[in-house]
C-alpha positions as CSV (number, residue, x, y, z in Angstrom):
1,X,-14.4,-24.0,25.0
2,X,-11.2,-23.6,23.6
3,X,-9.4,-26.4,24.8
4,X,-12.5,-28.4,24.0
5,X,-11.9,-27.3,20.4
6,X,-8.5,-28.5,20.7
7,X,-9.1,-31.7,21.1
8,X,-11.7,-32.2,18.7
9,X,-9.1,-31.3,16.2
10,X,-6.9,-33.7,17.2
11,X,-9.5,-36.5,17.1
12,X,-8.9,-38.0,14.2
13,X,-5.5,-39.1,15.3
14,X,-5.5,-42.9,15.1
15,X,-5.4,-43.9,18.6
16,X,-2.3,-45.7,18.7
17,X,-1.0,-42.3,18.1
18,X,-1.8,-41.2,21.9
19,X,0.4,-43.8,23.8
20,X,2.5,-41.0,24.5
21,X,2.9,-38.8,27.4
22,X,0.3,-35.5,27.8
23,X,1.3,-32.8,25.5
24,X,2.1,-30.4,27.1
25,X,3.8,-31.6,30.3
26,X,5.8,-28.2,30.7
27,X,6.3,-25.0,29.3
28,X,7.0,-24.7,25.5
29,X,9.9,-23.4,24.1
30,X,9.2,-21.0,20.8
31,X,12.5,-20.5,19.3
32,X,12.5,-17.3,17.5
33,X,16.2,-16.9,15.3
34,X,15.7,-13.3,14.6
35,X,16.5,-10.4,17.5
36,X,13.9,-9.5,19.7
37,X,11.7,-7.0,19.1
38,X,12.0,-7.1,15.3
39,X,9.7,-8.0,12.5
40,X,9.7,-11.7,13.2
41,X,9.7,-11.6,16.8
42,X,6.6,-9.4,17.8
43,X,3.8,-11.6,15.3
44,X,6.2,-14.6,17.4
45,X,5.7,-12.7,20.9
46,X,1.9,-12.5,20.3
47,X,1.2,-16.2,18.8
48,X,3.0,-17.0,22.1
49,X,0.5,-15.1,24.5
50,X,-2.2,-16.9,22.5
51,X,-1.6,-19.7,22.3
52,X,-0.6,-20.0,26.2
53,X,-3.9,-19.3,26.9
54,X,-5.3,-22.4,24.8
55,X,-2.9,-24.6,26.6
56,X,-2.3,-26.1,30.3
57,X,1.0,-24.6,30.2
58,X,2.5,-21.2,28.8
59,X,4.7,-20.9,25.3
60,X,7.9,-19.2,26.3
61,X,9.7,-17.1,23.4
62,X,13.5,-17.4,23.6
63,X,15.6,-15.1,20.8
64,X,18.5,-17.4,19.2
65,X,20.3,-15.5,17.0
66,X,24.1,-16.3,15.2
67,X,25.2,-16.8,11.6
68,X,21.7,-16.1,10.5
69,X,18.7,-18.5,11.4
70,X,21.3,-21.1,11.5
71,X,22.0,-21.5,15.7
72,X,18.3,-21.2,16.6
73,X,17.1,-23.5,14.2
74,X,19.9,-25.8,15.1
75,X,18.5,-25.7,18.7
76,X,15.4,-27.2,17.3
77,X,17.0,-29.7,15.4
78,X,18.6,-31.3,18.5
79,X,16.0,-30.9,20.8
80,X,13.6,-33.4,22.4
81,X,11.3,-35.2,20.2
82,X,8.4,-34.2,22.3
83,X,6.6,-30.5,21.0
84,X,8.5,-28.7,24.2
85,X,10.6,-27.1,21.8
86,X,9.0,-25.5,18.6
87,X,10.9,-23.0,15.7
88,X,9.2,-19.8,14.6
89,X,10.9,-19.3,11.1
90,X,10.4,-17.9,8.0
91,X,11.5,-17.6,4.2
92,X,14.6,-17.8,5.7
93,X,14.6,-21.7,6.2
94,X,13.7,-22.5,2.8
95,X,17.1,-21.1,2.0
96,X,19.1,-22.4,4.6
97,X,20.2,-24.9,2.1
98,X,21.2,-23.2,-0.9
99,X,22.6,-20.4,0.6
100,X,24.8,-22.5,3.8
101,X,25.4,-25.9,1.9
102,X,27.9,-27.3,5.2
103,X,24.9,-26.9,7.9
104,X,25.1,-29.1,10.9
105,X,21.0,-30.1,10.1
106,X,18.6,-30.7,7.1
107,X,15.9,-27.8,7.6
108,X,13.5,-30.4,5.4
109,X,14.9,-34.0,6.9
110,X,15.2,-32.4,10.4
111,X,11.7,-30.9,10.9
112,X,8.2,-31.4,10.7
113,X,6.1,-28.6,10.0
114,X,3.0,-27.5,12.5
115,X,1.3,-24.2,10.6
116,X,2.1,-21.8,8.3
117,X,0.8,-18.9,10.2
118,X,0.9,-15.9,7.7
119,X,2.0,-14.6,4.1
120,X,3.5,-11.0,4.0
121,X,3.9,-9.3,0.5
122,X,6.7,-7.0,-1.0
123,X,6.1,-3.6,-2.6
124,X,8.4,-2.6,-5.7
125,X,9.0,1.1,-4.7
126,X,11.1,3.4,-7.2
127,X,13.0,6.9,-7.0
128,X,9.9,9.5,-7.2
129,X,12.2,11.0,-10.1
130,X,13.2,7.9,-12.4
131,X,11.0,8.4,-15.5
132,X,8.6,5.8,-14.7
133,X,4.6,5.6,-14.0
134,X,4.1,1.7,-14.1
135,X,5.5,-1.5,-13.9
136,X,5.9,-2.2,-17.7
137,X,7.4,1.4,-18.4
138,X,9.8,0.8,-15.4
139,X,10.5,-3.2,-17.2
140,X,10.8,-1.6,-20.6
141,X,13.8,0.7,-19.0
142,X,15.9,-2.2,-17.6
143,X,15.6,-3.9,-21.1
144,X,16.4,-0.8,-22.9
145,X,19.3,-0.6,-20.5
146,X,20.4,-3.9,-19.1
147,X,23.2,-3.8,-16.4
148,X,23.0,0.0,-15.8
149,X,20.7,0.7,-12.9
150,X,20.8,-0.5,-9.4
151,X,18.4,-2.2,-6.7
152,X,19.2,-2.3,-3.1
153,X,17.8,-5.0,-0.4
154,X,17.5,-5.6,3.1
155,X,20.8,-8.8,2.6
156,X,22.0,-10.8,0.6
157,X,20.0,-13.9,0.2
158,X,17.2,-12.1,2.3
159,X,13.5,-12.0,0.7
160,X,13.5,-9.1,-0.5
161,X,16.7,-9.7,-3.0
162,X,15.2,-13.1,-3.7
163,X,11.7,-11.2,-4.7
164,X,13.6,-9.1,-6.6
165,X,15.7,-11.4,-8.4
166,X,12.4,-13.4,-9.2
167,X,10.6,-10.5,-10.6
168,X,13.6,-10.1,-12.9
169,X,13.6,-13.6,-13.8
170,X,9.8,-13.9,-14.8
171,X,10.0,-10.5,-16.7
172,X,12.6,-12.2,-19.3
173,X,15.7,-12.4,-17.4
174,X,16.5,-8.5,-16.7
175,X,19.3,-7.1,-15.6
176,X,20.0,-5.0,-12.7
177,X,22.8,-4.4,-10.3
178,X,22.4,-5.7,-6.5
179,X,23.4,-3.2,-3.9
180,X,23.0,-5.3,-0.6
181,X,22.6,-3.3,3.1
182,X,22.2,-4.4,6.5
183,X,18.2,-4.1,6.7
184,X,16.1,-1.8,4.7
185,X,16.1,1.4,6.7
186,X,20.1,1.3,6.0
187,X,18.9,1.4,2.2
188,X,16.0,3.3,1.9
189,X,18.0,7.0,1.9
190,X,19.4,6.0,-1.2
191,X,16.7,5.0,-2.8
192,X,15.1,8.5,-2.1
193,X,18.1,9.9,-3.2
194,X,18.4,8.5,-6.5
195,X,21.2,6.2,-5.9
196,X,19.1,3.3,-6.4
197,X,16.8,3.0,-8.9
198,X,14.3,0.7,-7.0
199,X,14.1,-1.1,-3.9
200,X,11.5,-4.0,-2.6
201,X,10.7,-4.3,0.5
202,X,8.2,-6.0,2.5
203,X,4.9,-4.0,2.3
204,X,4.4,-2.6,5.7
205,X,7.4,-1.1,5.7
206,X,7.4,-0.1,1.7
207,X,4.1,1.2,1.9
208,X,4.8,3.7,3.9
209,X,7.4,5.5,2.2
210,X,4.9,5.3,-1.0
211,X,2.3,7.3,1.4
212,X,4.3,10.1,2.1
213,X,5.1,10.4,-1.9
214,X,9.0,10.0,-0.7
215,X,9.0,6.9,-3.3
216,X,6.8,5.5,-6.2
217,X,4.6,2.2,-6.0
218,X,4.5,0.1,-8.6
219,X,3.5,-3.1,-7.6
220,X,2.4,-5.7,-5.1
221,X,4.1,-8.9,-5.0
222,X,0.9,-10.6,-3.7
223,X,-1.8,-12.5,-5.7
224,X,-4.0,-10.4,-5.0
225,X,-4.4,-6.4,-4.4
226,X,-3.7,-5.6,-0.8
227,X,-6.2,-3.7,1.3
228,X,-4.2,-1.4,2.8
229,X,-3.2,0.0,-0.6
230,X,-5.9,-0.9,-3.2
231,X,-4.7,1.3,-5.8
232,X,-1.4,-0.4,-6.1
233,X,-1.6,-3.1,-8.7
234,X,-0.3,-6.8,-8.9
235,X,2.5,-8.0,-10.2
236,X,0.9,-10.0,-12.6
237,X,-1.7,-7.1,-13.4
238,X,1.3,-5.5,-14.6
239,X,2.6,-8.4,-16.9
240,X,4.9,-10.1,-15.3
241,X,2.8,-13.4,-14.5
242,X,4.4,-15.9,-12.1
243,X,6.2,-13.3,-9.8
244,X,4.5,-14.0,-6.8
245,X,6.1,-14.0,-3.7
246,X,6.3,-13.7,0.1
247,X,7.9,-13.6,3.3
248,X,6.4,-15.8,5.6
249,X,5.9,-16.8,9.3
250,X,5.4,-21.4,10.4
251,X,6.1,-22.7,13.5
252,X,8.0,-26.2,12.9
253,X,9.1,-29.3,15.4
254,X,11.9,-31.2,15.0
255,X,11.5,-34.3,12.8
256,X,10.1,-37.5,14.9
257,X,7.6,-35.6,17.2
258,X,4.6,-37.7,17.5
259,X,2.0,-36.7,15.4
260,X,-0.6,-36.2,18.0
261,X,1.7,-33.4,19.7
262,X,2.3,-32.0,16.2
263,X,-1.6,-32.3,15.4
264,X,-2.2,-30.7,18.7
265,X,-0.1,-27.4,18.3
266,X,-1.5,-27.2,15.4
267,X,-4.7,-26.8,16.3
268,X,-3.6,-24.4,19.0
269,X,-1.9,-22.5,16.6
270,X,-4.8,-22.1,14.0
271,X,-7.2,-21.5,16.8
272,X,-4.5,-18.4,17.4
273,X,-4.3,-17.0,14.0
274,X,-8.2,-17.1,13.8
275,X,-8.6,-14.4,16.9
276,X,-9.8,-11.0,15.8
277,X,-7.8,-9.5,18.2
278,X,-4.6,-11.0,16.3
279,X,-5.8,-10.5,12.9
280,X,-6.4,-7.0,14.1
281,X,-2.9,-6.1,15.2
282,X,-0.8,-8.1,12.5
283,X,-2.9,-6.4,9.5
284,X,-0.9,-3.7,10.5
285,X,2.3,-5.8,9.1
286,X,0.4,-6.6,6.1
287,X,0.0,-10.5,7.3
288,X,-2.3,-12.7,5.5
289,X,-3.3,-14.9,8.4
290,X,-3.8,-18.5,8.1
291,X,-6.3,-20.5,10.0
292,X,-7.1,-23.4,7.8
293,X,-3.0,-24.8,7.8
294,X,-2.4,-28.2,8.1
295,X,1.0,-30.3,9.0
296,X,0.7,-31.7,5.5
297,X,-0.2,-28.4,3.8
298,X,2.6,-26.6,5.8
299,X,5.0,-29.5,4.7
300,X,4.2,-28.7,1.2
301,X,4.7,-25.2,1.0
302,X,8.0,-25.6,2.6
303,X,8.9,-27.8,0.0
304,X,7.4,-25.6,-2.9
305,X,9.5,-22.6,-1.4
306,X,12.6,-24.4,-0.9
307,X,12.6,-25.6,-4.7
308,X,11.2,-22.4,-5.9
309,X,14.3,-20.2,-4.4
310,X,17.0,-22.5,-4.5
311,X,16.3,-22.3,-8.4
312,X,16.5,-18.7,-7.6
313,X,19.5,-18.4,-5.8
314,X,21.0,-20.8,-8.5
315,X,20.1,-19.1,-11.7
316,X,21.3,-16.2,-10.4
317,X,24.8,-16.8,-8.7
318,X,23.5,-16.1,-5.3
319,X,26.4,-16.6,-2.5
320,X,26.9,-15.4,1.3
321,X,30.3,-15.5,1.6
């Protein structure tokens, strides 16, 4: 049944497009640039199982990691033109420009998006013992006070200071001192300790701390109210309209991959994200999963991302030096 579905979805490809060879031939390569067993790898590790069993041939996940995404996604770049070799990315690409302007690859000229797979939201937490209730009063602080408290993220350039920075931006330019660490967990202590004043972080991990009343919540960087924490408002419910923001999971090919095989893995790759069984187990990450994606819609949100946070990293002197 499911490979049936499969290639219903790929029958609207004109049929010039399938003088190529049978995709896929051979195991598929799903490049993850991130270490294994971390945030991005275990949504990548189970896409993988899923989408082996839709295909003739199993998805193989290979951890490429070095000088951020930058060697993994390289490997992608330069490899066959054929939808053996795929890239599980995230946020991260859509900065690879700004942030590393000498790359050895365009990550827009150089690949064609398959899917975007999921959204996850960021949670603005505070120090339980700042003098703040609410977005606005915590707003109306750093205006009275520009420059004199700090925010900590998980790295420079990283989505959680880009969220930030954007929520800064959108609330009239605020200002707030960056205090970069090497993940959140390296931050987090302290944030609990007063040291910071506020830290975002991606939600799973931020709601958490909010839980166990070791930090405040006061707001959701999603377009909606998450779920898992109904009682914790918007962004935009608290005033600051345009603030939206994610980190997010797509699988991409390298640029020239006939669009059947991209069209293909698509479909495989939606058919994936539409299991209960995976919706189940990545709600617990807070993922918004994506069933409906297409090449073309994937293409644009890329580009929509990569203008949004190059602005960002622009407006606000961003470097990795």
């Amino acid at each position: 049944m499911h490979r049936r579905s499969l290639l219903t979805a790929a029958a609207a490809i004109p049929i010039e497009a399938w003088a190529q060879p049978a995709w896929p031939s051979q195991p598929i390569r799903l490049i993850v640039p991130f270490a294994a067993g971390g945030p991005t790898d275990i949504p990548a590790r189970l896409f993988a199982e899923e989408v082996g069993k839709l295909l003739p041939q199993r998805v193989v996940v290979e951890n490429r990691t070095g000088a951020g995404v930058v060697v993994g996604s390289e490997a992608v770049a330069q490899a066959s033109k054929d939808g053996h070799t795929l890239l599980y990315s995230t946020i991260a690409h859509s900065v690879l420009r700004a942030l590393f302007p000498r790359l050895p690859f365009d990550p827009i000229a150089d690949f064609q998006p398959v899917a975007l797979l999921g959204v996850i939201p960021m949670v603005l937490l505070v120090n339980k013992d700042l003098p703040v209730k609410t977005l606005p009063e915590l707003l109306e602080l750093l205006r009275a006070n520009p420059g004199r408290y700090d925010y900590g993220s998980s790295g420079i350039g990283g989505a959680v200071h880009l969220a930030t920075e954007l929520l800064l931006k959108r609330a009239g330019d605020l200002k707030a001192n960056h205090i970069p660490y090497r993940g959140s967990a390296a931050g987090m202590p302290d944030l609990l300790s007063g040291r910071l004043a506020m830290f975002m972080d991606v939600a799973a991990g931020g709601l958490a701390y909010a839980q166990r009343g070791d930090a405040r919540a006061l707001g959701i960087s999603a377009a909606a109210r998450l779920p898992q924490a109904p009682q914790i408002p918007t962004f935009a419910e608290g005033g600051v309209a345009n603030a939206e923001s994610y980190t997010w999971h797509m699988v991409l090919a390298p640029a020239g991959t006939p669009a059947a095989v991209v069209q293909a893995a698509n479909a495989a790759f939606n058919q994936a994200a539409a299991q209960e069984n995976v919706q189940r187990r990545l709600s617990d990450l807070t993922m918004t999963l994506r069933s409906d994606s297409t090449p073309a819609s994937a293409t644009q949100w890329l580009a929509e991302e990569t203008a949004k946070w190059e602005a960002i990293i622009r407006d606000a002197g961003i470097r990795v030096d």
